[in-house]
C-alpha positions in Angstrom: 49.0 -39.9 -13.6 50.6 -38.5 -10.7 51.7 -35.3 -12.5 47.7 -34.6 -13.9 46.5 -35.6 -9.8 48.7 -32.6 -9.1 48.0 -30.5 -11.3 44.5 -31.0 -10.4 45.0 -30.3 -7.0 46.9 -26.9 -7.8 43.2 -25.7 -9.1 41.5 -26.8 -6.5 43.2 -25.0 -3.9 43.0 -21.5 -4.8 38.6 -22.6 -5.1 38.9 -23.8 -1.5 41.0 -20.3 -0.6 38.2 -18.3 -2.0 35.7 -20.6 -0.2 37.0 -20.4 2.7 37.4 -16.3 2.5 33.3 -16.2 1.5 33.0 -18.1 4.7 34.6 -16.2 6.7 33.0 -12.9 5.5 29.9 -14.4 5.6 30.4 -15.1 9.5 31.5 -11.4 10.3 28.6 -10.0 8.0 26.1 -11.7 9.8 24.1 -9.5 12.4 24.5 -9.8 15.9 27.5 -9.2 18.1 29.1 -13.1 18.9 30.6 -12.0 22.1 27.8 -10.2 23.3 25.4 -13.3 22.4 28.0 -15.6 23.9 28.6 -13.6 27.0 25.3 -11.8 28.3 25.5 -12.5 31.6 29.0 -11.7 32.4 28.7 -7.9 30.4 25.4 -7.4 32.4 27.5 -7.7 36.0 29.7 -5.1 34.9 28.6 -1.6 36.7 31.4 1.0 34.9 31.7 1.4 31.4 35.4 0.7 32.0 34.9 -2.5 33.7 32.5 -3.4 31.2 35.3 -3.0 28.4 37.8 -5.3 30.0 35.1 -8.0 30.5 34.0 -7.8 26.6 37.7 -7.3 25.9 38.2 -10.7 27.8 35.4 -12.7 26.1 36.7 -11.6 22.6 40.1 -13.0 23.3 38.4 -15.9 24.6 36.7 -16.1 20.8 39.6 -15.1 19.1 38.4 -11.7 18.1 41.0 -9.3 19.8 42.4 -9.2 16.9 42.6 -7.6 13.2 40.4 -9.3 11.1 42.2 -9.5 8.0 45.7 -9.0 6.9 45.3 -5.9 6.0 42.6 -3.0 6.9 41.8 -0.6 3.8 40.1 2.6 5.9 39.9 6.0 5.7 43.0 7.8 6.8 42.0 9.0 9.7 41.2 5.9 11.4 44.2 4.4 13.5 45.5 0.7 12.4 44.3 0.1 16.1 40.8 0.9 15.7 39.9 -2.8 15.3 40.8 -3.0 19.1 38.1 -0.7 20.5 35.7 -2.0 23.0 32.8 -2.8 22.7 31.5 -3.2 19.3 28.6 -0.1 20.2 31.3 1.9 21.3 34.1 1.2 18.0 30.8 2.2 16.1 29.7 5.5 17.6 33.4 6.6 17.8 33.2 5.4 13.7 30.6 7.5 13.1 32.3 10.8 15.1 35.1 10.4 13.5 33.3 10.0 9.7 31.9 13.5 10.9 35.3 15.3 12.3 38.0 13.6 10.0 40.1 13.7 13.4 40.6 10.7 15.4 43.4 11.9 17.7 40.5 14.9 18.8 37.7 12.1 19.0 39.8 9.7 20.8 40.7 12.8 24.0 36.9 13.0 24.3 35.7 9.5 24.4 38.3 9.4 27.3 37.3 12.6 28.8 33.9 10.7 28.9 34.8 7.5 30.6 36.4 9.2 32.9 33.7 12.0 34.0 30.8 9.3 34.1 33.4 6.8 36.5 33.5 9.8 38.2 29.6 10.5 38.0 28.8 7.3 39.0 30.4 6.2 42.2 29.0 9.3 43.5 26.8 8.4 46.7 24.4 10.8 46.0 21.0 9.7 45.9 19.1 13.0 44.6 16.7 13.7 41.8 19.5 15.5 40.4 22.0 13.0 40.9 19.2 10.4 38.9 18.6 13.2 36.4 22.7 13.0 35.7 23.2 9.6 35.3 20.1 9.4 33.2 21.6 12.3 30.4 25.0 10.5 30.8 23.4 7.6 29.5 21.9 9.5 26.6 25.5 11.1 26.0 27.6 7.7 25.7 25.2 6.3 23.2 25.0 10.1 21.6 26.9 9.9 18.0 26.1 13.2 16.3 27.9 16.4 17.1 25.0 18.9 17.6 23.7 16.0 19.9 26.5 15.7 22.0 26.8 19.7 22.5 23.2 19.5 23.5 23.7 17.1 26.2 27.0 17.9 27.9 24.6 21.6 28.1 21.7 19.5 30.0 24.8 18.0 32.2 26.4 21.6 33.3 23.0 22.6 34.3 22.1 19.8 36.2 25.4 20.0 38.2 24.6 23.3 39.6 21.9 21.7 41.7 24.6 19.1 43.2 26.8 19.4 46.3 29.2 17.2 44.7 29.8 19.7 42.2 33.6 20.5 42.8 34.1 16.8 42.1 32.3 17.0 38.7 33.9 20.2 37.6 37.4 19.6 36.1 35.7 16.0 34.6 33.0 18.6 33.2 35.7 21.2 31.9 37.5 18.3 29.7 34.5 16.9 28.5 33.7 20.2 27.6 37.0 20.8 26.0 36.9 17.5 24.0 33.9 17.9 22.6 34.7 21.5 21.9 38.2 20.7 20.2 35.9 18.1 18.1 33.5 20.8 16.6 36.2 22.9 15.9 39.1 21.2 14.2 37.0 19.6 11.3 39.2 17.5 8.2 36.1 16.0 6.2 38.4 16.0 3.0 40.4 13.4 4.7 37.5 10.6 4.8 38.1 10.0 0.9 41.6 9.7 1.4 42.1 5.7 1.3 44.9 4.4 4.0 46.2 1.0 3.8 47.3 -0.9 7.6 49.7 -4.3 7.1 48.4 -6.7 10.5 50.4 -9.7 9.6 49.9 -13.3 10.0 47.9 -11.9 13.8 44.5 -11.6 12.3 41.5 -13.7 13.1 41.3 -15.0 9.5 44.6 -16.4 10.2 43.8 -18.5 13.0 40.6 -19.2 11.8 41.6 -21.1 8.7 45.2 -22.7 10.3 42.4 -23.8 13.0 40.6 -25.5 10.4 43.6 -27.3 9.1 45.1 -28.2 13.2 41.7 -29.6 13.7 40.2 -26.6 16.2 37.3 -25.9 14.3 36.3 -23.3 17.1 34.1 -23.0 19.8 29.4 -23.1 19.8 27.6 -21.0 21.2 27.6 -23.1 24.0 31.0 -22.7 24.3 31.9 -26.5 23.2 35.1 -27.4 20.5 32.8 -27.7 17.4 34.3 -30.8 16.4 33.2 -32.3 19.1 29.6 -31.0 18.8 29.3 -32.4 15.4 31.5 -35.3 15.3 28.3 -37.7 16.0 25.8 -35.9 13.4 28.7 -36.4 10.9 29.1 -39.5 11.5 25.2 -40.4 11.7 24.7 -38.8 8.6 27.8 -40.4 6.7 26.0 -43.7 7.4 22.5 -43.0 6.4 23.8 -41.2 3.2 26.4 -43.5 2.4 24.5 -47.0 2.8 21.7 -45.1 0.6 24.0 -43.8 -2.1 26.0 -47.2 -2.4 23.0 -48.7 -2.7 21.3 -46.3 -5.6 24.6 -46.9 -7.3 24.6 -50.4 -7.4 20.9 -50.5 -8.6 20.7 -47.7 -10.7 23.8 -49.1 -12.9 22.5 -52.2 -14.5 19.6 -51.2 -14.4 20.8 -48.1 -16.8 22.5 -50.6 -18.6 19.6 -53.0 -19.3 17.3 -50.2 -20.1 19.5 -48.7 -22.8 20.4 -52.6 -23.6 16.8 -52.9 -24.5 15.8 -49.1 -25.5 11.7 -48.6 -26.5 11.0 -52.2 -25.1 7.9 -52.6 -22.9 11.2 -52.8 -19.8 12.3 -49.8 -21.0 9.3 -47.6 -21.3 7.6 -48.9 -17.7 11.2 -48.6 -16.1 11.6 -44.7 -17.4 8.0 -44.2 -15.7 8.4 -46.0 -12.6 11.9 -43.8 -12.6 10.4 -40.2 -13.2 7.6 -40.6 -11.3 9.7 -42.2 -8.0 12.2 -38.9 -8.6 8.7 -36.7 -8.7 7.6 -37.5 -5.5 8.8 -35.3 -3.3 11.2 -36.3 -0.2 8.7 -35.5 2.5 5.5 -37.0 0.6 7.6 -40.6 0.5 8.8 -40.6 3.3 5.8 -40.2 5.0 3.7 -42.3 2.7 6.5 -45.3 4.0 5.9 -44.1 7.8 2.0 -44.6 7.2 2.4 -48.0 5.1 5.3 -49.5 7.7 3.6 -48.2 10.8 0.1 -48.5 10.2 -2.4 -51.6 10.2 -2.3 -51.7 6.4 -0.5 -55.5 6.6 -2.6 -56.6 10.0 0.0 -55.4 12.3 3.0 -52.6 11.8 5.7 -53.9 10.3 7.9 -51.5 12.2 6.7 -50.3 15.6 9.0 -46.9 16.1 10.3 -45.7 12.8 12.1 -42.8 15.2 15.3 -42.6 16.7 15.6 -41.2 19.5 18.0 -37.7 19.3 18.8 -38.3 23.5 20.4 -41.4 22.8 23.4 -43.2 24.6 25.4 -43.0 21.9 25.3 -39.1 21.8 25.5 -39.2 25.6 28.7 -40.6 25.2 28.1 -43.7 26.8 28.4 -45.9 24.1 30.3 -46.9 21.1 28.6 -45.8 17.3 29.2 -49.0 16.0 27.2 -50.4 19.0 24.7 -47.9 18.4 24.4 -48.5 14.9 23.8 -52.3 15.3 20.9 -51.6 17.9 18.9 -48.8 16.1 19.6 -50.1 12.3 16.0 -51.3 11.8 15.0 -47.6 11.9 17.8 -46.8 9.6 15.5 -49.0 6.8 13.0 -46.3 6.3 15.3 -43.0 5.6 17.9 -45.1 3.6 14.8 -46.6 1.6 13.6 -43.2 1.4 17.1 -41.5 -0.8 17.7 -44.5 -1.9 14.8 -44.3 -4.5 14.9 -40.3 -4.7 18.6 -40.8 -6.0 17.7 -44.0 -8.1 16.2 -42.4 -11.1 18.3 -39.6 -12.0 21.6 -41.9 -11.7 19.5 -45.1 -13.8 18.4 -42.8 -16.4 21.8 -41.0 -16.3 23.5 -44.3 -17.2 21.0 -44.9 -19.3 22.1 -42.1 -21.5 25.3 -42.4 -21.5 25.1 -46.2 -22.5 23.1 -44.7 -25.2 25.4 -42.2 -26.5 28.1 -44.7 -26.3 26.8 -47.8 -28.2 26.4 -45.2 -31.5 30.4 -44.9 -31.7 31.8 -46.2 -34.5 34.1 -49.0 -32.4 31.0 -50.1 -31.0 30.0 -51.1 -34.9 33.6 -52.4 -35.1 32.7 -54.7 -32.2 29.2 -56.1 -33.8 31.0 -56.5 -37.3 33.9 -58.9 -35.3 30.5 -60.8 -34.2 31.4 -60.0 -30.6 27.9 -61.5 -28.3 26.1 -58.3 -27.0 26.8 -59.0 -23.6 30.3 -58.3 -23.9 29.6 -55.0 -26.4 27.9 -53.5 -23.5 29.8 -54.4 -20.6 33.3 -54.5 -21.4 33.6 -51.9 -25.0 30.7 -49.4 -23.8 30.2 -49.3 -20.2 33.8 -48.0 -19.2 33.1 -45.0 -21.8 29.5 -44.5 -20.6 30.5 -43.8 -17.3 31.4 -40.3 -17.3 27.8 -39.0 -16.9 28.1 -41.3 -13.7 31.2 -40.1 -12.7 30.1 -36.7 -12.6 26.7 -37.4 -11.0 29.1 -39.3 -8.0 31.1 -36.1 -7.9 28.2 -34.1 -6.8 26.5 -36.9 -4.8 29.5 -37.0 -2.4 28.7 -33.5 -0.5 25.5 -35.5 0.4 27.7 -37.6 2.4 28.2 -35.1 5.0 25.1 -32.8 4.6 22.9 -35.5 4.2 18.5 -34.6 3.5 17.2 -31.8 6.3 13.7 -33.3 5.6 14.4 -37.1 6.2 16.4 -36.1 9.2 13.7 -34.1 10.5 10.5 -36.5 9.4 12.8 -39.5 11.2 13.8 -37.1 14.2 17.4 -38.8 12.7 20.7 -37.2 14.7 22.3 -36.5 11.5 23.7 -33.1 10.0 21.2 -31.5 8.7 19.2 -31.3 11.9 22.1 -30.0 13.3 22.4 -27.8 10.6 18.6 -26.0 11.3 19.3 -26.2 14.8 22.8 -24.2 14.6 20.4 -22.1 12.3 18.0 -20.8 14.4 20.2 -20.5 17.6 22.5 -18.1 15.2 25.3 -20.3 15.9 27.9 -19.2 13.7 30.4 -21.1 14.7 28.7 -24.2 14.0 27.2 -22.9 10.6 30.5 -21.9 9.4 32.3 -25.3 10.4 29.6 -27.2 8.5 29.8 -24.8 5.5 33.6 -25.3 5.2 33.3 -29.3 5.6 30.8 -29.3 3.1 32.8 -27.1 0.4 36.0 -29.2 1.4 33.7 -32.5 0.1 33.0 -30.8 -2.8 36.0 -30.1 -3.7 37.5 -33.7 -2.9 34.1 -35.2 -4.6 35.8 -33.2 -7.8 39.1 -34.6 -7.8 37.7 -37.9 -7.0 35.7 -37.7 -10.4 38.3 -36.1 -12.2 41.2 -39.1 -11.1 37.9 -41.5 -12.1 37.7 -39.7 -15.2 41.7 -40.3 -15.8 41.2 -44.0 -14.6 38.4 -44.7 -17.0 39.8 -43.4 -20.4 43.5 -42.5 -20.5 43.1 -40.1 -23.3 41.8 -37.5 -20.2 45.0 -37.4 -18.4 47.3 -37.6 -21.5 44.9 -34.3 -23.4 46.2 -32.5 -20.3 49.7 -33.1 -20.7 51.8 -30.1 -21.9 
């Protein structure tokens, strides 16, 4: 037993590697800039483009994203193993892009430097003339300037406007190395050298790295309110392991006999009006029962509403920190009735008629006939010979119920204004916090993955034939 619970482990580790990785690529694919969404404020006080870099330069530490992002970096040859470290993001892009064009970093590095250094100059300047506006005005469109014929064009508009400045013997030798740079960059051209692939080794320093040994240390990284995530979701996961869990134990423990009983007594008058109040309680769709139970409860249907507040309340004490969950759970658990009755009877006919089908399949096996011919009484035929074999459709059903633990129903959350997961989930969503997202999409895939060896040791523990097949 233990050597097939290891073996299935050894398989699902590699899945939860490559999970992990589509996670992660996921996060750096999306759009957006985290540090800049993070950190608005503090990069809009910065007044140099220098000083601006250091303060983006900080914030990405702060995020853990000064460093490579992989193990390895698989570029075109002429980009440095460094390049991951240049500041900010709009800069490492338009110095990509030069360099795609010139095939010569070490030429397009000199004149990004030549740059910073003429506009620091350009811009302490205390000179408040049209001509001094009209500079730092074509600077601006020359540090955002990626195309060759553009730059030339500009640092052109820049030597002519400094002939109208008294500050010109400042600008000049800044000008003459601008010049220079860009000059060198127009003239020493290796295009050839793009399609030559070059392969950097980063080592164990890369944000992948400590993004997944984070994961496994418990510092799930930081919201975009710049709280631990683990902390930011530890009471929707909990919330939601509740609702989900009471309503899936409960489904289960319905859903069974009842599957049983119906297969027990196949084509009766049971049978038939239990497999149609089954299909059409799984038709109905989540939001059209739960709000048909909100209208029924809450209403003056009965004389009087049976429940007053169906609604918990998101801003509660509990979240605020002031009080225990199980406290909070005692308090609010009348308004926990309507969402657990609510995925209690969506899950109830899939899992009844599940069982069903599997009692079904089961009782036409030829030791079941055995059984009869002994003159065994049909209650133990069913539930001691067939109902341990009939359970694998349910065992796999459980398997994939069990990431509904943790990301629980968006739509009953939201109908119930219920402090559970999935709200935080669409929340995290439209506030593009990745951080969040990507925490809940790796605690979600972990479940699955657990839910799967759970069902595969059930598997082993209901017929030993599953563990012994695997044996070598």
């Amino acid at each position: 037993m233990l050597r097939y619970f290891l073996r299935r482990l050894l398989i699902a580790l590699p899945t939860l590697l490559i999970v992990s990785l589509a996670v992660f690529g996921i996060s750096k694919c999306a759009p957006g800039d985290p540090v800049e969404t993070l950190f608005t404020e503090e990069l809009r006080t910065a007044t140099e483009p220098g000083q601006e870099a250091e303060q983006y330069k900080r914030a990405a530490r702060q995020l853990g994203l000064d460093k490579p992002v992989f193990y390895f970096t698989l570029a075109p040859a002429p980009f440095p193993d460094t390049f991951w470290g240049v500041y900010p993001s709009e800069r490492r892009e338009r110095l990509s892009k030069l360099v795609f064009q010139t095939g010569n970093w070490p030429d397009v590095s000199l004149y990004d430097s030549s740059l910073s250094a003429f506009s620091k100059t350009a811009l302490s300047l205390s000179d408040t003339s049209n001509a001094r506006r009209h500079l730092a005005l074509e600077l601006s469109v020359l540090m955002t300037a990626s195309r060759l014929e553009d730059i030339d064009a500009s640092i052109r508009k820049i030597s002519s406007l400094l002939d109208s400045l008294p500050t010109r013997e400042k600008l000049a030798p800044g000008l003459t190395a601008l010049q220079s740079g860009a000059q060198r960059m127009q003239q020493n051209k290796y295009p050839l050298k793009i399609y030559k692939p070059a392969l950097h080794w980063n080592g164990t320093d890369n944000q992948y790295h400590a993004w997944i040994t984070g994961y496994m240390t418990g510092n799930w990284g930081l919201t975009r309110r710049m709280k631990p995530v683990w902390e930011e979701i530890k009471p929707a996961l909990l919330a939601t392991a509740t609702l989900s869990g009471i309503a899936l134990l409960l489904a289960f423990l319905i859903a069974v006999p009842l599957g049983v009983e119906m297969a027990r007594f196949r084509n009766s008058r049971f049978d038939r009006w239990s497999k149609q109040l089954l299909f059409f309680l799984h038709s109905m769709p989540v939001f059209w029962m739960g709000g048909l139970l909100v209208i029924l409860f809450t209403g003056n249907i009965f004389g009087k509403p049976l429940v007053e507040n169906p609604y918990l309340d998101i801003t509660d004490q509990w979240l605020a920190g002031t009080e225990s969950f199980l406290a909070w759970f005692v308090r609010k658990l009348p308004r926990f009735i309507l969402p657990i009755a609510v995925l209690t009877l969506h899950a109830l006919a899939l899992i009844a008629m599940q069982m069903r089908g599997g009692m079904l399949e089961t009782i036409r096996q030829d030791y079941i006939r055995t059984a009869r011919a002994k003159g065994l009484n049909e209650d133990d035929i069913y539930w001691k010979h067939a109902f341990r074999n009939a359970l694998f459709p349910i065992i796999t059903l459980l398997g994939a119920l069990l990431p509904a633990l943790l990301t629980g129903s968006l739509v009953v959350e939201t109908l119930f204004n219920f402090p559970g997961l999935g709200l935080k989930t669409q929340t995290a969503f439209l506030n593009h916090d990745l951080g969040t997202l990507s925490a809940i999409l790796m605690a979600v895939a972990i479940l699955t993955i657990a839910g799967n060896l759970v069902a595969d040791l059930m598997y082993a523990l209901a017929d030993p034939r599953v563990r012994f097949s695997n044996s070598p």
